[in-house]
N, C-alpha and C positions, 0 to 999 in steps of 0.2 A: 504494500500500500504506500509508504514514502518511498519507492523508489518512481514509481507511476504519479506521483504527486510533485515529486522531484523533476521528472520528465516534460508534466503538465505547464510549470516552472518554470524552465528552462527556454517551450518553444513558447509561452506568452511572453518572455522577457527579449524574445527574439523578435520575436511578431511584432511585439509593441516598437522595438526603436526600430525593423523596418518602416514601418508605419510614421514612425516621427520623421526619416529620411527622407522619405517619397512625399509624405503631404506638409508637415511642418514646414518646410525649407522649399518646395515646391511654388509656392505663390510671391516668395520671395525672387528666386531667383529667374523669372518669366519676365523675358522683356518684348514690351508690346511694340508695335510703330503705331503712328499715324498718319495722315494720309495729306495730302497737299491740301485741300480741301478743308480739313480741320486745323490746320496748322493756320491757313489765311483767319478761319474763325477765333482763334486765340483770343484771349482779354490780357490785357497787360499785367495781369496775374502768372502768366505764362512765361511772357518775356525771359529771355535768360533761362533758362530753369532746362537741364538735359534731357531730348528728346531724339527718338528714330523717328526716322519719314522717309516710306516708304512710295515707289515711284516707279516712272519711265522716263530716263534721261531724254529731253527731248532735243529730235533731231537737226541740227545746224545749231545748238546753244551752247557748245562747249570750246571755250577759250582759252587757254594757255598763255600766264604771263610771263612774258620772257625774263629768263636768267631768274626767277623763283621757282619754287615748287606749290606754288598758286597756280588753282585753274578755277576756274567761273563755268556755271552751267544751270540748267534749268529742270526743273523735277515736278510731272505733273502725272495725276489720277486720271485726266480725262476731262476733271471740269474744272480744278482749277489750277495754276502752274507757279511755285515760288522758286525765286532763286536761289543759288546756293554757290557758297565761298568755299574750298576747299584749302586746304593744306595739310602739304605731303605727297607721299607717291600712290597714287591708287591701283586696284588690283587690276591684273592681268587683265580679266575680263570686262572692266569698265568700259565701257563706250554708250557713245550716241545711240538711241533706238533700244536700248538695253532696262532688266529692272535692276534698279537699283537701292540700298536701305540705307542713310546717313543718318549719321548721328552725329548730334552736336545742339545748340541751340539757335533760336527763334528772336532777334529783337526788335526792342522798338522801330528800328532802321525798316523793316520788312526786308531782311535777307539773313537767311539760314546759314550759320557760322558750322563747319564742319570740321571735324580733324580725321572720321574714318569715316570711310565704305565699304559698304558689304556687297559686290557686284551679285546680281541671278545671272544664270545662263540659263537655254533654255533645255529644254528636254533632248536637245536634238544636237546636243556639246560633242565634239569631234578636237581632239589636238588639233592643236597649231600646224604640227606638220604633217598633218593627214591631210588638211584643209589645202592647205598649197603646193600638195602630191595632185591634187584635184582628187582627192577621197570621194567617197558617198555612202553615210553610213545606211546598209539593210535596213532595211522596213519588217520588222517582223509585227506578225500579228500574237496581240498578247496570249489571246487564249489557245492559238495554239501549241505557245509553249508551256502551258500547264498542261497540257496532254499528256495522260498517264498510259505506258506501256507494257 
């Protein structure tokens, strides 16, 4: 009987700090974006304050200041478009036409202050030197690769 009660013990005291690991700490460490759209809506409550904003570089916005590692570019949802200051070297897959998630803040100025990006690619991401092999990657259909044999 204490050794089944010992055991009973052992996997609640497991269970439980699973449990503290997965949901305690869980809501904590979730970071959301926002969207161009709500970032325009901001109140000066906002201002300053660190935020992701989430997006589509938009196409012909992206400027490069010489002899900095500044680049200026534009980040829109669809409905509405803010700009955005970067600084630093951005990832590989940044460009024009692309999604993209920065983080930084929003000020009174109405221009989004960055210091990183988080480039998307798409579903359809091929190397660099696939790409200019003139690659093409297969088309497979999903369900037929769950086909069981």
């Amino acid at each position: 009987m204490d050794r089944k009660r010992g055991i009973l013990a052992s996997v609640a005291i497991v269970l439980g700090g699973l449990g503290y690991l997965v949901f305690g700490n869980f809501g904590e460490n979730l970071v959301y974006f926002v969207t161009p759209s709500e970032v325009v809506a901001f109140t000066p409550d906002h201002y300053d304050k660190k935020v992701r904003v989430g997006g589509m570089v938009v196409k012909g916005s992206l400027r490069a200041i010489p002899n900095t590692l500044r680049m200026m570019f534009e980040l829109t949802d669809g409905a509405d478009t803010i700009p955005v200051a970067f600084e630093g070297i951005p990832p590989d897959l940044f460009k024009e036409g692309q999604g993209a998630v920065v983080e930084g803040h929003w000020g009174a100025d109405h221009l989004f202050q960055s210091r990183m990006i988080m480039a998307k690619h798409s579903e359809d991401y091929m190397p660099i030197e696939m790409k200019k092999s003139g690659g093409v990657l297969p088309k497979k259909d999903f369900f037929k690769t769950l086909k069981m044999e």
